[in-house]
N, C-alpha and C positions, 0 to 999 in steps of 0.2 A: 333400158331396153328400147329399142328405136321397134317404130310398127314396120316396118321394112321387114323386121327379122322373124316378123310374128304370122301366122296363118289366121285363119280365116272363124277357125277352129276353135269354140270358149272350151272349158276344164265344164262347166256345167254344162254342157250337151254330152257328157257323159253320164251312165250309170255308175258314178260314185256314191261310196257310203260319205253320210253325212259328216262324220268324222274327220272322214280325210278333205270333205270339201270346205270344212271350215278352218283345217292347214294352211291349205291351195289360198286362203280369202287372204288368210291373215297376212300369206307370206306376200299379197300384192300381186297373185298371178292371176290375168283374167285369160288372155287369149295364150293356145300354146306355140311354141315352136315346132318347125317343122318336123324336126324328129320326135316329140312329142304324139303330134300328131299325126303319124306312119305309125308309133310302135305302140300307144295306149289302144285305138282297136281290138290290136292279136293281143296282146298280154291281158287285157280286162276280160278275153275269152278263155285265158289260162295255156295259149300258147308259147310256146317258147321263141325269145326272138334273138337273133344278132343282129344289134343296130349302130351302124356306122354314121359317124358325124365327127365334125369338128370341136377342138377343143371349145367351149364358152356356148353352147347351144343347145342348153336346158338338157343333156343328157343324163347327167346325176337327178334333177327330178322326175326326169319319166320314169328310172328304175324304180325309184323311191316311192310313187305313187303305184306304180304296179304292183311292189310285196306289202305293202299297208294294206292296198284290195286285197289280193289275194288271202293275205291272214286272217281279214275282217272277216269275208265271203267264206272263208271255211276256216272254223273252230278248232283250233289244236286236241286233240286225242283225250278222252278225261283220264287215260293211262299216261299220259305223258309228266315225265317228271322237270321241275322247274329248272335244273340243268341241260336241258335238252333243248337247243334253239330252233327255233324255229324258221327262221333267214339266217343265212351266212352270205355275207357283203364283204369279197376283197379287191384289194386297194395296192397297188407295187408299192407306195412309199407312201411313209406316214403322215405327212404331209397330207396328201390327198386324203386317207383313210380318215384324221378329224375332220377335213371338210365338210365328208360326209355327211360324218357325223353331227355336224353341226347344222346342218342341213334338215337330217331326217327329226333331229330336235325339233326343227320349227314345223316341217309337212305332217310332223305324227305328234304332235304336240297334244292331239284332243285323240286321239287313237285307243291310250291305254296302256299301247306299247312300249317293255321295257327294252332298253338299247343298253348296250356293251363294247367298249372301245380298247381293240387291245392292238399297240403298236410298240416296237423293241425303241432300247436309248434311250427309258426315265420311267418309273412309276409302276416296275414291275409289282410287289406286292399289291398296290392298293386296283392295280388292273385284275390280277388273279382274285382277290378277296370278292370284288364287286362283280365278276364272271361267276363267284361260284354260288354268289346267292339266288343265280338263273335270273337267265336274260331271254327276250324274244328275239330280236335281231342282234346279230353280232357285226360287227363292221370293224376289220383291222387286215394289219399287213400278215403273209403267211409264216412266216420263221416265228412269231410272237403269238399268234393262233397257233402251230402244229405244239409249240412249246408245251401250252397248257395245256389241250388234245392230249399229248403223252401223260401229261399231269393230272388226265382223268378230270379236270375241273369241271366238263363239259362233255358232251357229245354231240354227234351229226347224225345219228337215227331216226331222228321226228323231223330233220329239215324239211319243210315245205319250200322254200324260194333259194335259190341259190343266183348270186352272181356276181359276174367278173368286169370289174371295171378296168378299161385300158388294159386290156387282156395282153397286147404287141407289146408295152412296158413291161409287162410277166418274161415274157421271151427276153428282150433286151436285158433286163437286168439279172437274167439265171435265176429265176424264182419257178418256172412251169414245172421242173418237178414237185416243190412241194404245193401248187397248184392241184396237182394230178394226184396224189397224195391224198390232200383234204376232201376231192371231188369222189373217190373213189369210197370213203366213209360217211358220203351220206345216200341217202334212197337211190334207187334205180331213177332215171332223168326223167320216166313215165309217169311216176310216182311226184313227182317234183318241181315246180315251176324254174324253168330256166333262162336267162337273161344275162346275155355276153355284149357290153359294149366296149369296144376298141373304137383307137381312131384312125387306123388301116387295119383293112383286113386284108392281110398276108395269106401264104399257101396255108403258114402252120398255126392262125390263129382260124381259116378254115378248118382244118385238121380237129382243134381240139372243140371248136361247135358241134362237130357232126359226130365225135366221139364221145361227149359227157351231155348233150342236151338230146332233146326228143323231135328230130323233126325242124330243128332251126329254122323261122322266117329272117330271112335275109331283108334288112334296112337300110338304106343307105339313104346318106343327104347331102348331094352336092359335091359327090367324090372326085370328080374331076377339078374341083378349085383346091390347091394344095395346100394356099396360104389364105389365110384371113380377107374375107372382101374386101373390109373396109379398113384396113391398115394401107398407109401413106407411105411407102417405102421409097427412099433415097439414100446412094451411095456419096461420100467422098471419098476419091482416093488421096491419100496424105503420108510423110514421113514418120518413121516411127517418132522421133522426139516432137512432131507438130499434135502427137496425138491428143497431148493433157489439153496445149493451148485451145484447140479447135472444141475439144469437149467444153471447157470454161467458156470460150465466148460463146458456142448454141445453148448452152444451160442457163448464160444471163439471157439469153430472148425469147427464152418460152416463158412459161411458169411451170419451175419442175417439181410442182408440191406430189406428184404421183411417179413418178417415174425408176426405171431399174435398169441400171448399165452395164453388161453382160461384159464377163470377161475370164477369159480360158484357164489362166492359173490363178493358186492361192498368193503368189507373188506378187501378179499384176492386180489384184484386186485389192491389198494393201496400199500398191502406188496410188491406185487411184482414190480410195476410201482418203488416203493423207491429203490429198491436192484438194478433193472436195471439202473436207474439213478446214484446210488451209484458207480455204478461197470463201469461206463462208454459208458450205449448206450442210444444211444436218441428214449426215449421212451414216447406213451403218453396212457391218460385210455379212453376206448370207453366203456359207459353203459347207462342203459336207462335214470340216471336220470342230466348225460351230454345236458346242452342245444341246439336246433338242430341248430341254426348256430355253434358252436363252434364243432357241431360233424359232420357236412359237412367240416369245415376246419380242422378240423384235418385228415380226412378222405383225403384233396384231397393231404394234405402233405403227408401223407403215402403214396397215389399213385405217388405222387411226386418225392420221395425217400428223402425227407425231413425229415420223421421218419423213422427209421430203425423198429423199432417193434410198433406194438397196443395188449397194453391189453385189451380185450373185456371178458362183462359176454354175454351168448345168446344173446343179443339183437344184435351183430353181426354175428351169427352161420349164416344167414338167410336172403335174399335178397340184398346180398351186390354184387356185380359183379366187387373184385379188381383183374387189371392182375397180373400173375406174382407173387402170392403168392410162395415162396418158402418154408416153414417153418411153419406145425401149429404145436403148443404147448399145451396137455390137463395138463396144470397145475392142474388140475382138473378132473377127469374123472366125465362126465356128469351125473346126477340122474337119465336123460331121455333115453334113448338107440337112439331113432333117431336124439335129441340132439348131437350125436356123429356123424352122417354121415353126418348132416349138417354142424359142425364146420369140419371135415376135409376135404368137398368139396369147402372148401375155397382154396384150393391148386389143384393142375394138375387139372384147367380149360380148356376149350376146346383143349384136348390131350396133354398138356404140362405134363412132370412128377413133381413131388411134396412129401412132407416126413412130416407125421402125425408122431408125438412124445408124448406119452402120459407116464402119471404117475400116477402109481395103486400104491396110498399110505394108512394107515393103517383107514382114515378117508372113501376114496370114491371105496376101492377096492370093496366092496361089488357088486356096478355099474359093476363089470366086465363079468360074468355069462349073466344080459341079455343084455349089449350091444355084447356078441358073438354070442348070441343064436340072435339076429334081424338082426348083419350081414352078420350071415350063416357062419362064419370061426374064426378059435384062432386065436387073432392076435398076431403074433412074439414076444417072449420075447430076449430082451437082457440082460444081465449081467455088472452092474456097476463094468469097472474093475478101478484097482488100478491109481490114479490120475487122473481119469473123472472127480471128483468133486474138486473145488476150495475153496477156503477159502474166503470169500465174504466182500469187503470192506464196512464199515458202507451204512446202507439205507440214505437217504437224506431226509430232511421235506418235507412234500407236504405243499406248499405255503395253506395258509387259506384267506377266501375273509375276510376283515376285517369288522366290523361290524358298522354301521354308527351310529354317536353318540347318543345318547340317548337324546330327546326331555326336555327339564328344563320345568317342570309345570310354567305357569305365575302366581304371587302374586295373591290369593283370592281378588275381587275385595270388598269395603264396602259392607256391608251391608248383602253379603252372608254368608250361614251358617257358616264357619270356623273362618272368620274376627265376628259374632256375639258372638262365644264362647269364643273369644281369650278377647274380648270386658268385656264379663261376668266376665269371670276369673279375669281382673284386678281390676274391681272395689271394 
C-alpha cells in the first residue's frame, strides 16, 4: 500500500474496542484509506452508511471494523439463542464471500467472535453442521444462506449488522430478490446497523439503500475516476493469428510471476493456457465451469507464486482480492465496457502501480469505442515494433479426465423378453 493511497487518518484516533485495535495492529494497518476514513465516523455512531469506492481501497475492512464495534459496544440479547446471528455479511460470489472471510479471521481475530461461511459448489454438509452450532457473523452468498434459512439451521431475528457488499453485482447477477428476501427477515433497518457497499451506485442500488436501511449516509470516494489511477494502460492493435506471438514476446520482457490474461471464451482460454505451457510458463485456466475446490487451489497457488499466470474468462474480472497483481492481459477485449474496468482493477490495488495490456484485434476491436466512451479517455496506443513478437513453440495437450469404463449389460435373465425371442427363433 503506497502512502499516496493513505489519508491522514490513524485507526487509533478512533474510539475502538481494544480488541478490534489489536486486529487493525496485527493485520499491518496504521493509517486508513479514504473510504475508511468518510465512513468509520457515521458507522462507529451506529449510523447507517452507503459507501462508494473503487474496487482495492480498503472497503471490505471498513465494513468489517464497523460490525466487530458495533457487536462489542452492544451485547447480544441474554434471550438470544446461539443460532440466531448476529451480522449477516453478503457477498454475489463466492469467491468474494471467503475473502471476507478471511479477512474478518484476521480483524476479529482477538474479538471472540464466531464466523460462519456458507457459499453453494462444495462443502454443503460440513457448512450447514458448523451454521447450526451458531455463529455470530455469518458471511456467504445468498442462494446458499436462503437454503439453510429454509433449513431452519439459523435465523435473522437478533441481527444487529447487516450488509451488502457489491450490492450493483446483486443486480448484475439476478440475485436482488433473494437479497430482498433475506433483508426482509431480519429487524426493522431502525433496529439494525446498516452498511451497503457497491462500487456504482446505480438508480436501483439507490432504491434498495433507502428501502432496507435507516436513513443512508451516502459516501463516495473519487467517483468520477472510472478506472484505477495507477494502472498503466496501453493498447496494441494486432491480427487475430499475431495474438499468441505478441503475448509470448511482452511476457519474455516483463516478469510475469503475478500476472492474469483475460479472455472471453472457455475455448480461447485453453488456446492460450497451451501456448503458455508450451512456451514455458506455469500457468493454470480460472472459469466458471472449473470446480470450486480446484478453483480456490489454484487460486491460493497464484497467490502463492506457485503459478506465474491465471487465465480467467469474467468470472474472475470481479470479487477477487489477489495482492500484487502485476500484469493484466485483455487477450480479449471485453463485449462489456465495464467488463474492462473490472478486469483491469485486478492490478494497482490499494495504491500499488500496475500495467493493463490489451489487444484490439480484428474479432473484438469493435469493443473499443464504448469501452473509451464509459472510461471517459483513449487509452494509449502502442506500436508493435520489429521483434516484439516471437515465434511460439508448439501448444501442449490439455490433459482430458478419462472416461470410466462403460457398464457390460448383465445376460437377459430366462424367461424375459430377449431370452423368450432368442428361444423362438431357434426352435
Amino acid at each position: 500500500m503506497t502512502q499516496e493511497h493513505l489519508s491522514n487518518i490513524t485507526f487509533a484516533s478512533f474510539d475502538l474496542p481494544e480488541a478490534v485495535m489489536q486486529g487493525i495492529e496485527e493485520a499491518g494497518f496504521i493509517a486508513c484509506t479514504p473510504i475508511q476514513e468518510k465512513t468509520l465516523p457515521l458507522t462507529l455512531q451506529g449510523r447507517d452508511v452507503a459507501g462508494q469506492a473503487q474496487t482495492g481501497t480498503g472497503k471490505t475492512a471498513a465494513f468489517l471494523i464497523a460490525t466487530f464495534n458495533h457487536l462489542l459496544r452492544h451485547p447480544a440479547d441474554v434471550q438470544r439463542k446461539p443460532t440466531q446471528v448476529r451480522a449477516l455479511i453478503l457477498a454475489p460470489t463466492r469467491e468474494l464471500a471467503i475473502q471476507i472471510h478471511r479477512d474478518a479471521e484476521k480483524l476479529g481475530s482477538h474479538t471472540g467472535l464466531s464466523l460462519g461461511l456458507a457459499y453453494g459448489g462444495t462443502d454443503y454438509e460440513r457448512q450447514r453442521s458448523h451454521l447450526a452450532e451458531g455463529v455470530d457473523v455469518l458471511i456467504g452468498t445468498p442462494g446458499r444462506i436462503i437454503d439453510y434459512f429454509k433449513q431452519r439451521v439459523f435465523d435473522l431475528r437478533r441481527a444487529q449488522v447487516v450488509v451488502l457488499d457489491e450490492a450493483d453485482r446483486m443486480f448484475d447477477l439476478g440475485f436482488i430478490k433473494d437479497v430482498r428476501f433475506l433483508l426482509r427477515r431480519c429487524p426493522e433497518p431502525k433496529q439494525r446497523l446498516g452498511l451497503l457497499f457497491p462500487a456504482t451506485m446505480s438508480f436501483r442500488v439507490n432504491e434498495l439503500a433507502y428501502e432496507h436501511m435507516n436513513n443512508p449516509q451516502l459516501v463516495q470516494v473519487e467517483p468520477e475516476q472510472v478506472t484505477a489511477q495507477r494502472v498503466r494502460q496501453i493498447l496494441y492493435h494486432t491480427a487475430n493469428e499475431d495474438k499468441i506471438p505478441l503475448l509470448l514476446g511482452l511476457m519474455s520482457r516483463i516478469d510475469p510471476r503475478r500476472s492474469i490474461v483475460f479472455v472471453n471464451t472457455k475455448r480461447d482460454a485453453e488456446k492460450v493456457w497451451a501456448y503458455l505451457e508450451g512456451n514455458g510458463y506455469k500457468t493454470a485456466i480460472l472459469s466458471g465451469d472449473v470446480p470450486q475446490k480446484k478453483r480456490q487451489s489454484l487460486l491460493r497457488q497464484f497467490q502463492d507464486g506457485e503459478l506465474a499466470i491465471l487465465v480467467a474468462t469474467d468470472v474472475a474480472a470481479r470479487g477477487l482480492h489477489i495482492p500484487d497483481v502485476s500484469h493484466v492481459f485483455n487477450y480479449d477485449l471485453p463485449q462489456d465496457a465495464e467488463d474492462y474496468v473490472h478486469r483491469i482493477g485486478r492490478t494497482a490495488r490499494l495504491g500499488a502501480d500496475g500495467d493493463a495490456i490489451s489487444f484490439a484485434c480484428e474479432r473484438y476491436v469493435y469493443s473499443l469505442p464504448d469501452i473509451e466512451a464509459y472510461i471517459g479517455e483513449t487509452i494509449p496506443v502502442a506500436q508493435v515494433e520489429d521483434g516484439m513478437m516471437v515465434e511460439p513453440a508448439p501448444p501442449v495437450a490439455r490433459p482430458r479426465k478419462k472416461s470410466p469404463p462403460k457398464k457390460r449389460r448383465p445376460p437377459a435373465r430366462a424367461g424375459a423378453g430377449g431370452g423368450s425371442r432368442r428361444r423362438k427363433s431357434a426352435s
